[in-house]
Each structure stands twice: as C-alpha cells, then as structure tokens.
C-alpha positions as a Markdown table, in Angstrom:
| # | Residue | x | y | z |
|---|---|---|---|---|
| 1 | Unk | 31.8 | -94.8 | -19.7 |
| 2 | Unk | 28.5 | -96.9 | -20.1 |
| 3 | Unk | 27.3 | -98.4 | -23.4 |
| 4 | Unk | 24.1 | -99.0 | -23.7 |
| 5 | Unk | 21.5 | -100.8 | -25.8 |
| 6 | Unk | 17.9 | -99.6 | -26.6 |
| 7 | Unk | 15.0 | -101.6 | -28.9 |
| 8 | Unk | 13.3 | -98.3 | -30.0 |
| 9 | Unk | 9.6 | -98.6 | -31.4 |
| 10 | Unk | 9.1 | -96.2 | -33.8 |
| 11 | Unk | 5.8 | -94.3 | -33.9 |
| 12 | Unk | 3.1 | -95.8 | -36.6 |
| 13 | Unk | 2.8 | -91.9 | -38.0 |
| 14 | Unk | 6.8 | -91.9 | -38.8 |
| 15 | Unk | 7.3 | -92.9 | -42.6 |
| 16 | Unk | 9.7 | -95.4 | -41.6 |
| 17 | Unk | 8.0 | -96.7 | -38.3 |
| 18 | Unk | 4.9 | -97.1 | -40.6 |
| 19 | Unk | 7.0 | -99.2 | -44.1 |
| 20 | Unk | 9.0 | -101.6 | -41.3 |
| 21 | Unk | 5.7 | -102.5 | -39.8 |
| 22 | Unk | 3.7 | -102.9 | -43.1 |
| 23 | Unk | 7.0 | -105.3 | -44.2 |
| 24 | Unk | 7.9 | -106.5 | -41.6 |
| 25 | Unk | 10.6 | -109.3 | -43.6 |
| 26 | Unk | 12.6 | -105.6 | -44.9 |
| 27 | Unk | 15.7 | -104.6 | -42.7 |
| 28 | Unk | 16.1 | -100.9 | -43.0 |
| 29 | Unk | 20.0 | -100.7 | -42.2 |
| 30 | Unk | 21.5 | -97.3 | -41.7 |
| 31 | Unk | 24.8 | -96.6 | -42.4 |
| 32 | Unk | 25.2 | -93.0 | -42.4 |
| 33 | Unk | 23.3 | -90.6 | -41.2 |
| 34 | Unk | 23.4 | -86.5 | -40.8 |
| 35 | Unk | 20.8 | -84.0 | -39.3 |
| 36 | Unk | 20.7 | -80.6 | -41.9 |
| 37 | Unk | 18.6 | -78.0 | -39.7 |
| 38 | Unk | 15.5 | -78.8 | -40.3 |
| 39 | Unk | 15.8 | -82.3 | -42.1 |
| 40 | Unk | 18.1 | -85.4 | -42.4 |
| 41 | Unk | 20.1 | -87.4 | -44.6 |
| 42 | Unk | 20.5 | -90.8 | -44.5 |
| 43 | Unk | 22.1 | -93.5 | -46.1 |
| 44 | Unk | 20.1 | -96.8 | -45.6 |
| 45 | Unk | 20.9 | -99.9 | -46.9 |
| 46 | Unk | 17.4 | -102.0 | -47.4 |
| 47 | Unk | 17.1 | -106.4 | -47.8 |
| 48 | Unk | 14.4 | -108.7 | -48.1 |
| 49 | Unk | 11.3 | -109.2 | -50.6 |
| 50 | Unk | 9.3 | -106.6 | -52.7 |
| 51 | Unk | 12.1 | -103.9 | -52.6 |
| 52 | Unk | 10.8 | -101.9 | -55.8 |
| 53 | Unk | 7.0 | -101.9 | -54.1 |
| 54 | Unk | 8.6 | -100.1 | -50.9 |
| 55 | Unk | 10.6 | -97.6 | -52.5 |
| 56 | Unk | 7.8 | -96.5 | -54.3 |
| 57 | Unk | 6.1 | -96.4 | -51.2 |
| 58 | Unk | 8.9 | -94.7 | -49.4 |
| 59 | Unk | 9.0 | -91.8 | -53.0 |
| 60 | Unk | 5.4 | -91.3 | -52.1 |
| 61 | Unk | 5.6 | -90.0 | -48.4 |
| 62 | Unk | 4.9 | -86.1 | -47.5 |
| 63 | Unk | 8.2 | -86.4 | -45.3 |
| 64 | Unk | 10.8 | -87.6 | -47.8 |
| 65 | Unk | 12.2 | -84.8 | -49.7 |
| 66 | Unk | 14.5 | -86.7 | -52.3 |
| 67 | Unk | 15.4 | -89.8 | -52.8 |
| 68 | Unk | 18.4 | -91.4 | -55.1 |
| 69 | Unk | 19.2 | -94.9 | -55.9 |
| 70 | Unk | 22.3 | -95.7 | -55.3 |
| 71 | Unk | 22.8 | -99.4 | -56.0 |
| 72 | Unk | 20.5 | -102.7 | -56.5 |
| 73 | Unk | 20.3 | -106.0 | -56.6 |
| 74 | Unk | 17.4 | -109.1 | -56.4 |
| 75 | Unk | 17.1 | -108.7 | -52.5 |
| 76 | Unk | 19.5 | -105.5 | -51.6 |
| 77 | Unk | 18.7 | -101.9 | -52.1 |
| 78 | Unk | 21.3 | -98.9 | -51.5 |
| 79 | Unk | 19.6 | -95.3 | -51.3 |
| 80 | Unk | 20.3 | -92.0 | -50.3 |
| 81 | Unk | 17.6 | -89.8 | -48.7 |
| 82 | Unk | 16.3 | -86.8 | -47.1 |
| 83 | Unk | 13.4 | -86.5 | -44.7 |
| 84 | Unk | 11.8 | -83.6 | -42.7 |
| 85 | Unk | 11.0 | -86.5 | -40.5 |
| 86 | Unk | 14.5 | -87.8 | -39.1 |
| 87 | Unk | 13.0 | -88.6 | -35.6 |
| 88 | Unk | 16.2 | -90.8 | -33.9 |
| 89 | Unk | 19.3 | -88.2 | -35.7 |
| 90 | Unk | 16.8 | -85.1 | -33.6 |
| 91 | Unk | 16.9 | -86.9 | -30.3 |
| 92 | Unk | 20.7 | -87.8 | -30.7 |
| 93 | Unk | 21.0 | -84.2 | -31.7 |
| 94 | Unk | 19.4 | -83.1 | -28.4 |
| 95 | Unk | 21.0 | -85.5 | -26.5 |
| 96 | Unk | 24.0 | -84.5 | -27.4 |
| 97 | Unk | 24.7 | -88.5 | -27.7 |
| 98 | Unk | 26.9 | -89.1 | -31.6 |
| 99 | Unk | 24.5 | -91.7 | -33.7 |
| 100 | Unk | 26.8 | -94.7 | -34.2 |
| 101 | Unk | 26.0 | -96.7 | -37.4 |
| 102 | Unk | 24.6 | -99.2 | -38.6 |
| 103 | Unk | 21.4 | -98.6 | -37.5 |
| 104 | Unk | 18.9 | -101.7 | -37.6 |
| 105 | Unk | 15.5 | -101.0 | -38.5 |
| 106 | Unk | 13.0 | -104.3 | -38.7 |
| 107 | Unk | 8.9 | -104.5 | -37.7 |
| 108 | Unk | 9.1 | -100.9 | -36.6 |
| 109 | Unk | 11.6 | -101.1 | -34.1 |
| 110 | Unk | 15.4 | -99.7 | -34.2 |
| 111 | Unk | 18.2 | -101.1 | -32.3 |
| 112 | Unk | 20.6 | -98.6 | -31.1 |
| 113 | Unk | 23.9 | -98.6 | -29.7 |
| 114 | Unk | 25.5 | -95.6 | -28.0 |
| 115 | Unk | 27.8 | -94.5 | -26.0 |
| 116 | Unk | 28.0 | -91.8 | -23.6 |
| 117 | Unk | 27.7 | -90.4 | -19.7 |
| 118 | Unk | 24.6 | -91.4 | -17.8 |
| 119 | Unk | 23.1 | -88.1 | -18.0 |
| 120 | Unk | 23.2 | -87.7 | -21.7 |
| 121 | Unk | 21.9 | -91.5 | -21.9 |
| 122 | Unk | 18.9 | -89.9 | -19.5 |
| 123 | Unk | 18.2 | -87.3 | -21.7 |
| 124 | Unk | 18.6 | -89.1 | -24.6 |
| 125 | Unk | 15.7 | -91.4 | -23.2 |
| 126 | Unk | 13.7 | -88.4 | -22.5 |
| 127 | Unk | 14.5 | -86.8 | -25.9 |
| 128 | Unk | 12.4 | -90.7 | -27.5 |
| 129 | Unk | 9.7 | -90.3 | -25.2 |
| 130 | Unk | 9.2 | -86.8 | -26.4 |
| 131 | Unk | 8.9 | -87.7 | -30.3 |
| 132 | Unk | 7.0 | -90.4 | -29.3 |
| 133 | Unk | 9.1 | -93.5 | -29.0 |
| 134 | Unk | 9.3 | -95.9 | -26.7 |
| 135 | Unk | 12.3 | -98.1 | -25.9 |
| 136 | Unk | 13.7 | -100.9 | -23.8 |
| 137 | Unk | 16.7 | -101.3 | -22.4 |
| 138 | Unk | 18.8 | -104.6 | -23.4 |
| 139 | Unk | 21.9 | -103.5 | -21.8 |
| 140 | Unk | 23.7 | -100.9 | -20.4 |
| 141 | Unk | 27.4 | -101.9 | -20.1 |
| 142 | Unk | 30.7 | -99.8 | -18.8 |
| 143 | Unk | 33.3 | -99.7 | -21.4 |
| 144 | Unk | 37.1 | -99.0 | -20.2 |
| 145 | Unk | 39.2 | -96.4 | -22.2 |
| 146 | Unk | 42.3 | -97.3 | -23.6 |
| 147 | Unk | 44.1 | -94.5 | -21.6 |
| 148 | Unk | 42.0 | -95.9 | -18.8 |
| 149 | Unk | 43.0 | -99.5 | -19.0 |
| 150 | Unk | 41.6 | -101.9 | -16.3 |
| 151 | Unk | 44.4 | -103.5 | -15.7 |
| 152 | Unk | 48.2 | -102.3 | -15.8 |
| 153 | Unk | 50.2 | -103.7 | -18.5 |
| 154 | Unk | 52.3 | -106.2 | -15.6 |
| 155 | Unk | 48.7 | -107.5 | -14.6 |
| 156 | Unk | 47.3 | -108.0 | -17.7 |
| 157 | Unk | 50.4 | -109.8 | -19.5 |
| 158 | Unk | 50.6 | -112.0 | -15.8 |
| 159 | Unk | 47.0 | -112.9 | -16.6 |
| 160 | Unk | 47.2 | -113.4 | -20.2 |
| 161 | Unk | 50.2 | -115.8 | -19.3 |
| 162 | Unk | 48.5 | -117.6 | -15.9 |
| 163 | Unk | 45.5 | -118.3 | -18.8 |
| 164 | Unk | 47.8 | -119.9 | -21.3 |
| 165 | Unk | 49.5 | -121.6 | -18.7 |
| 166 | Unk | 46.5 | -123.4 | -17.7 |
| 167 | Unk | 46.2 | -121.8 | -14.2 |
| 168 | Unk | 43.0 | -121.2 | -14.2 |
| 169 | Unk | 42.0 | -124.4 | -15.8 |
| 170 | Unk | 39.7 | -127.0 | -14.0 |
| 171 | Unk | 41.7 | -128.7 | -12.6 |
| 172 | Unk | 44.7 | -126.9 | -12.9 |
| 173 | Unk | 47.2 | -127.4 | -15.4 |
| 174 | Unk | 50.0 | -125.4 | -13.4 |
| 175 | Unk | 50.2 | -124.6 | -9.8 |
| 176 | Unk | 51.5 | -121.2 | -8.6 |
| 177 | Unk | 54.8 | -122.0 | -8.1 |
| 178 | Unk | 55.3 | -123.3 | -11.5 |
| 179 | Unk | 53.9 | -120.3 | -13.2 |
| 180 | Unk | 56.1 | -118.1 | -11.1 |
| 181 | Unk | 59.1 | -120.4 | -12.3 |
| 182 | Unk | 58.0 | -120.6 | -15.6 |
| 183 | Unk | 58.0 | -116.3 | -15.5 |
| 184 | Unk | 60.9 | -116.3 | -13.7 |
| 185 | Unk | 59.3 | -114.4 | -10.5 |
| 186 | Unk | 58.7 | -114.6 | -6.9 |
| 187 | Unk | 56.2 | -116.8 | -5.9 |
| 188 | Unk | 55.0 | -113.9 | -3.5 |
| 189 | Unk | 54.9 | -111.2 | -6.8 |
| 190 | Unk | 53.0 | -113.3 | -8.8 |
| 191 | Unk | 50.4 | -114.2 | -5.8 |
| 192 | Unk | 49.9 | -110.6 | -5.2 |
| 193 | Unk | 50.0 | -109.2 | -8.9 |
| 194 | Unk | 47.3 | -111.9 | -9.5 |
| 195 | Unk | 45.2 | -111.3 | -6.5 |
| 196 | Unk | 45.0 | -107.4 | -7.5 |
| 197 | Unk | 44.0 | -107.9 | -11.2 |
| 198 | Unk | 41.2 | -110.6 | -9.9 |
| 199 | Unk | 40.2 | -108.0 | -7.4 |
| 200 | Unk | 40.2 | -105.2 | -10.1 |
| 201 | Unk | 38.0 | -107.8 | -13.0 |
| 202 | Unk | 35.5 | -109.1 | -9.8 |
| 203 | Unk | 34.9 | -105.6 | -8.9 |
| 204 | Unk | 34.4 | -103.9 | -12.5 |
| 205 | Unk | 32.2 | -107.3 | -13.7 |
| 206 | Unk | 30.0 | -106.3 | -9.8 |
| 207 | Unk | 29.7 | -102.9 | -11.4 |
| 208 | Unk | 28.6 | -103.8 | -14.7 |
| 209 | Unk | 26.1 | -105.9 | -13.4 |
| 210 | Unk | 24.6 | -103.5 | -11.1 |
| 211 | Unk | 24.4 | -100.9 | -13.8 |
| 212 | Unk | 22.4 | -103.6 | -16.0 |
| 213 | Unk | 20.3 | -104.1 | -12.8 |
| 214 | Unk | 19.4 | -100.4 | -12.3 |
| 215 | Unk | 18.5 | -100.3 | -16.1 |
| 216 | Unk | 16.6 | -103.2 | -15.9 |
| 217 | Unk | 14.6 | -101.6 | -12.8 |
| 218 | Unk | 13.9 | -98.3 | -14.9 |
C-alpha cells in the first residue's frame, strides 16, 4: 500500500497557518488529534522562543474555542485545544485517510505522513486544495504488509545469511559454493533461491521508483 509524504502550506487566514508564519523559529508538533462534528481537538506540543507571547496570541483567535495548559518549560509548551477551524483532521476526515501523529508544523507549512490506497491519497489531495492548501509531494513509497511479506521466510533468512557472509561484498568475501557449504545446501538451491529474492527486491525497488516518478510528474 503506498506511503506517502506531503509539505502542506497552510492558508495565511487559518490560525495556525497565520502564528507558524508570524514565528517562524516555533514548531507546532501535534501529537494527537480528534475531529468532534463541527470542531477539533488537538494536542500540540509547541518549542522554540517567545512561547507565552504565542499562546496568548493563539487564546485570542475567533476559531479556538478553549484552550488548557498542560505542561511548560523555558522553550517547550504542552496544550490542549479546540478549534472550529481544524482544516488537515476535515480533509483526513473526508478522505477517509487516519491522521497519523506527530504532525510537524513550522513557517506555515505541515509535514504529513499517511498511509493509504491511491485513490483515497487522490482525494485526500483534492480534499487540501478544497480548504485551500497546497502541497508537494516528497515521496510516495509502497510499504509491504507483514501478512504480505516480500520475501518468503527461506529467501529472506538465505539473504540475511549471503549478507553476513560477505557475498555481496566488493569483492566478495565468500563465493557461492562456500555459502552453500557453509548452509549446508545445494549449490543449485541456493543459486536459484537467491536469484528469485533479487528478482522479487529489483522488481519492488523498479516499482517504488516509478510510483515516486508519477508523483513527482503530478
């Protein structure tokens, strides 16, 4: 299932797009966040210089509907809010795409990871554009299940071992034959069990690549 990466700018009229950009040296970092109906809750963790000027500034928005301090130090701020105004939890909500935390918030822009099909990260795309936000794409990656492993536990314990081994080492450190006599195999079983799970990484790695390609192109 791809993985992908966005840099999200946040729109100047968002509370949050509009604090980031004004300090740009304060990381907004969300841990936790919930959509309620018609608001959100999050739990963001803030850092850098002048953190009592921007929670006051934060307390003073329309948008923000409480807000509780949770913890503080000289340069670390722990708070609890809600906010009519929870722009990336409504487009995850849309999407139907779970928000996964933290969240990194700096100079108006949001890094997000998530996971999902690539029609849910389409419409999750569309679902930014349509509360104004634009995004780029870092990288969109296919991750592998664990009940849909890439390799089969033979290949990827012959692998692991060929690697130790120093078979794949430049120059070699051990030839085919001695791996296979060092595993106690055929020659012939370990040249094929090899050749598949090479196949099978070349041919995922080919994949990925062309996935981050196509993202690139969008």
């Amino acid at each position: 299932m791809p993985r992908a990466k966005l840099s999200v700018r946040l729109p100047q009229a968002a509370w949050i797009g509009d604090l980031s950009t004004d300090y740009p040296d304060v990381e907004f970092r969300v841990l936790a966040a919930l959509p309620t109906g018609e608001t959100g809750v999050g739990l963001v963790e803030l850092s850098g210089p002048n953190l009592p000027e921007v929670i006051r500034r934060i307390q003073e928005r329309e948008t923000i509907v409480s807000l509780d301090l949770l913890g503080e130090s000289d340069d670390r701020t722990l708070i609890q809010f809600e906010t009519t105004e929870p722009l990336l939890l409504f487009s995850v909500k849309e999407s139907g795409i779970p928000l996964e935390p933290p969240v990194e918030i700096r100079d108006g822009r949001a890094t997000v990871e998530v996971t999902a099909s690539q029609d849910r990260l389409s419409t999750f795309g569309s679902q930014l554009e349509q509360f104004g936000m634009s995004f780029d794409v870092e990288y969109v990656r296919r991750t592998v299940d664990s009940t849909d492993q890439l390799l089969t536990d033979r290949q990827r314990d012959l692998v692991v071992e060929a690697v130790q081994q120093g078979y794949y080492d430049t120059p070699r450190e051990s030839s085919l034959t001695e791996l296979a006599d060092h595993l106690g195999m055929a020659k012939s079983t370990v040249s094929e069990t090899l050749h598949r799970a090479e196949e099978t990484i070349v041919k995922e790695f080919v994949a990925e690549l062309d996935e981050g390609l196509i993202a690139e192109a969008q």
